[in-house]
C-alpha positions as a Markdown table, in Angstrom:
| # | Residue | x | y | z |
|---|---|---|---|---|
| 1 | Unk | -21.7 | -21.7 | 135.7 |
| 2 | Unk | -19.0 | -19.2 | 135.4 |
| 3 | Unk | -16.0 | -18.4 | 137.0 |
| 4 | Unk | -12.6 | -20.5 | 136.8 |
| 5 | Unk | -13.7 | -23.8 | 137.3 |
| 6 | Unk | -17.3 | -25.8 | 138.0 |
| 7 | Unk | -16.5 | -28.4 | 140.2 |
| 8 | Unk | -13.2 | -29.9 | 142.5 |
| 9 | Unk | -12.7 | -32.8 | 143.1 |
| 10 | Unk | -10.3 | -33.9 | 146.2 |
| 11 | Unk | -8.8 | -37.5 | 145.2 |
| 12 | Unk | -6.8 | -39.9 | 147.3 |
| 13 | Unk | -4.7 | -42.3 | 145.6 |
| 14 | Unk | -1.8 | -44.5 | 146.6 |
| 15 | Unk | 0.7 | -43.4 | 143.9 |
| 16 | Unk | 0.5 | -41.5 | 140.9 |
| 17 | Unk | -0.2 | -44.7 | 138.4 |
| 18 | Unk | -3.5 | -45.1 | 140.5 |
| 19 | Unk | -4.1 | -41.6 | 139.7 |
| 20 | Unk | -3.3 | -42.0 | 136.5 |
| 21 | Unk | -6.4 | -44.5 | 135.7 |
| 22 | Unk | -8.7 | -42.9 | 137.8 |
| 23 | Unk | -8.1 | -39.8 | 135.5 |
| 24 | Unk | -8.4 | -41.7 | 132.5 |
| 25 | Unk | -11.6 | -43.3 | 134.1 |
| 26 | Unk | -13.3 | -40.2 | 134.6 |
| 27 | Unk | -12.4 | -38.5 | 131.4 |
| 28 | Unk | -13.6 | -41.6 | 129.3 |
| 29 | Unk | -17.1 | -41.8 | 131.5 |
| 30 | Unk | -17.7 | -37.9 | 131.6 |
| 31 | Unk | -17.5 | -35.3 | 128.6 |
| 32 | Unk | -14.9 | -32.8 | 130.1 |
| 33 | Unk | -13.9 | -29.5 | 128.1 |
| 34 | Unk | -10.8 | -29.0 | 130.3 |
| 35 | Unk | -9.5 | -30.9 | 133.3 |
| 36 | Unk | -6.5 | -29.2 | 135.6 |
| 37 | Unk | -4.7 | -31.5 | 138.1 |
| 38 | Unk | -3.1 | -30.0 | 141.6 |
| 39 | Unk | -0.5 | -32.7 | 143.3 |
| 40 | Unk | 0.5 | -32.2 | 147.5 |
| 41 | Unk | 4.3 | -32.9 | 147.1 |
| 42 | Unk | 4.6 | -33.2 | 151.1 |
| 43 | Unk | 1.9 | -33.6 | 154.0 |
| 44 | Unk | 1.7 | -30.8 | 156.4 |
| 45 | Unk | -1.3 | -32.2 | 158.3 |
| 46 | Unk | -1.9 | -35.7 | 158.6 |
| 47 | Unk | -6.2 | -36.6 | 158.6 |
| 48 | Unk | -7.3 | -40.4 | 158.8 |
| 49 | Unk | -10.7 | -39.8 | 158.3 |
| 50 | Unk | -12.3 | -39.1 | 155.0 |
| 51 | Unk | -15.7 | -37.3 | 154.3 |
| 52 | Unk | -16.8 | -40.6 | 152.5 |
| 53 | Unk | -20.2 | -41.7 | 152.3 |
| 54 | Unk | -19.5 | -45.4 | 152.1 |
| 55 | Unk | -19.3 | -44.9 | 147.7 |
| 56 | Unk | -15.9 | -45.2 | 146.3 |
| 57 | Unk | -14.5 | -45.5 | 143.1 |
| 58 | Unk | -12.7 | -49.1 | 142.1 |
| 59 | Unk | -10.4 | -49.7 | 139.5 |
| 60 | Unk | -10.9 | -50.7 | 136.2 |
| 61 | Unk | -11.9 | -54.4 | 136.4 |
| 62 | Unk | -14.0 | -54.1 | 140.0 |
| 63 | Unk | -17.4 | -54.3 | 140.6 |
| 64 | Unk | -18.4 | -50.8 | 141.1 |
| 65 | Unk | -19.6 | -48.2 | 138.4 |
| 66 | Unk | -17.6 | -45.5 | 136.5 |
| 67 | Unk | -17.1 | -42.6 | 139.0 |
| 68 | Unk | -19.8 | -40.1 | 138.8 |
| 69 | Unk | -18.4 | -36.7 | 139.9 |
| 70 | Unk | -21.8 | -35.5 | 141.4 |
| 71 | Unk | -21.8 | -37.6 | 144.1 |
| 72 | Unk | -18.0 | -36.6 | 145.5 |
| 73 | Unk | -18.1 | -33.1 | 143.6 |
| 74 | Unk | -18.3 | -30.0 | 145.5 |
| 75 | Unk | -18.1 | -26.2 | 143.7 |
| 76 | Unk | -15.0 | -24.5 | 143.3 |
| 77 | Unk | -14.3 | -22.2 | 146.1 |
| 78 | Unk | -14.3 | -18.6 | 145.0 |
| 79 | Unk | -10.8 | -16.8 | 144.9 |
């Protein structure tokens, strides 16, 4: 793949601590060359639906799997 990045991903988190172990997840569960994080200071549109297919990612100690990024991953949108 080429251009600026291969893949986004769009994360939803409570606070930034819960961020903060997801992205550790993640980066211990999948090789990564570079990882860039974006944060929304302030909500302009408020959604309460998510495109979830019923797979989420629990924290460290649950009983689900180490996130897989193909599964919530979509290509970067070209600029």
């Amino acid at each position: 793949m080429a251009g600026a990045c291969d893949y986004l991903l769009r994360v939803v988190v409570p606070d930034m601590a819960a961020f903060d172990r997801f992205y550790e997840d993640l980066t211990v569960a999948v090789p990564l060359r570079k990882v860039e994080s974006v944060f929304a200071l302030e909500s302009l549109r408020q959604r309460t639906a998510l495109p979830l297919d019923g797979q989420h990612w629990t924290p460290r100690g649950g009983a689900s799997q180490a996130p897989n990024p193909s599964q919530h991953a979509s290509p970067c949108p070209a600029t």
